[in-house]
C-alpha positions in Angstrom: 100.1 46.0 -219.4 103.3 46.0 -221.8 105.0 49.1 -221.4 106.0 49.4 -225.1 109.6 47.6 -225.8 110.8 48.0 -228.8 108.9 46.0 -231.7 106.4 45.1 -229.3 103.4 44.8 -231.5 100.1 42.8 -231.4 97.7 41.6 -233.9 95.0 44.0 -234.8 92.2 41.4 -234.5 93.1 40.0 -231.3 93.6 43.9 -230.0 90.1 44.9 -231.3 88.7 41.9 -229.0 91.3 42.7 -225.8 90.2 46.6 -225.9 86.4 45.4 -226.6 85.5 47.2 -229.5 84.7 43.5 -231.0 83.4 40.7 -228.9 85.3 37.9 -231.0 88.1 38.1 -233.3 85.5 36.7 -236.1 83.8 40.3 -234.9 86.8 42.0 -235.6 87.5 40.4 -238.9 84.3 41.6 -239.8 85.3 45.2 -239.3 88.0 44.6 -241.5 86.7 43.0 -244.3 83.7 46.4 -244.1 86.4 48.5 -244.0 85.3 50.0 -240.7 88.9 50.3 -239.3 92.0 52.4 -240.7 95.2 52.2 -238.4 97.1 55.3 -238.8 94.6 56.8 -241.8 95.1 53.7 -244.1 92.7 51.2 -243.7 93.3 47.9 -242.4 93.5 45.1 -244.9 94.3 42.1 -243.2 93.5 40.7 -239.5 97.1 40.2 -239.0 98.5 43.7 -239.5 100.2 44.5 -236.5 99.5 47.7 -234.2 102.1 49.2 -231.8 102.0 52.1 -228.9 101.2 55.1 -230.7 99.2 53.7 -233.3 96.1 55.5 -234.0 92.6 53.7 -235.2 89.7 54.4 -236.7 86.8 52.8 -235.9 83.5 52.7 -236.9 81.5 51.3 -234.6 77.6 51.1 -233.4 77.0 54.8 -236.0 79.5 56.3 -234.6 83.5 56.8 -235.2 85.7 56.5 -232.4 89.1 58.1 -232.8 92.1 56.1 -230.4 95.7 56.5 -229.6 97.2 53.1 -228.2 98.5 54.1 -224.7 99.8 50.2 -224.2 98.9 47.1 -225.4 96.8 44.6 -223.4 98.1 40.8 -222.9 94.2 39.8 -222.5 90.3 40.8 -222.5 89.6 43.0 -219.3 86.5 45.0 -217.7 85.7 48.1 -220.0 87.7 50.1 -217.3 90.6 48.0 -217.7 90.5 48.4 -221.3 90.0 51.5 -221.9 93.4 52.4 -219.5 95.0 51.1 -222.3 94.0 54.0 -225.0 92.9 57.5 -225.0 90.5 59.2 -227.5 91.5 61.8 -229.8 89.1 64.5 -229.6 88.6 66.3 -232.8 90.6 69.4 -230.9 93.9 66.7 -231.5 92.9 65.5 -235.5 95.1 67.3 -238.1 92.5 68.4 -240.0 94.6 67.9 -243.6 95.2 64.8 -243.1 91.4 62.9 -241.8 88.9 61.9 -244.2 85.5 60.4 -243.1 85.6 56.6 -243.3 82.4 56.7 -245.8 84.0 58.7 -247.8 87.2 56.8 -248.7 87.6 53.8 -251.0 90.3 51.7 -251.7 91.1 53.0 -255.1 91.6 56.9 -253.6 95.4 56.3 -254.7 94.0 55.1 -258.6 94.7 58.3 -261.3 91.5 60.1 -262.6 89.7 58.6 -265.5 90.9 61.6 -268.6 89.3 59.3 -270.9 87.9 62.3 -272.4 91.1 63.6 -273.4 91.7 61.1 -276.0 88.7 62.5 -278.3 
């Protein structure tokens, strides 16, 4: 278990496979690319996006959403147990309840300005 140095980091991909939320990374890019994952409330764009100690993900997995802060990061795949020493879950006592949006209800243009196209009658 890395204790958290400083900069220590690890690919998000690989992490989704080591904590066995995904069984392969090809698993885990597919949680990506369906925009099933957000690491810190922004979702996660790219398989190699790093996530560090403290990071917090989103995931939705199986109809459910899982809410995680990263306790360590694992060097490999372990039993469930194993894994899961490396994270806890944020009950929805811990969310700051400005801040969290569903994950169906965000898109990737949430930043875009309104359409006022009917100001310019």
């Amino acid at each position: 278990m890395n204790s958290g140095g400083v900069g220590e980091s690890i690919r998000i991909d690989r992490l989704l496979v080591y904590l066995r939320f995904a069984r392969t990374r090809s698993a885990a890019q597919s949680l990506i690319d369906t925009h099933a994952l957000r690491r810190n409330r922004k979702h996660v764009l790219r398989c190699a996006e790093q996530a560090r100690i403290g990071d917090v993900l989103t995931i939705a997995v199986g109809g459910h959403v899982r809410v995680i802060e990263l306790l360590a990061l694992p060097e490999r795949r372990g039993s469930p147990a194993q894994a899961a020493s490396y994270y806890r879950e944020v009950d929805s006592d811990g969310l700051d309840r400005k801040g969290q949006m569903t994950i169906a209800a965000s898109t990737l243009t949430a930043d875009a300005p309104p359409d006022n196209s009917e100001d310019f009658h």
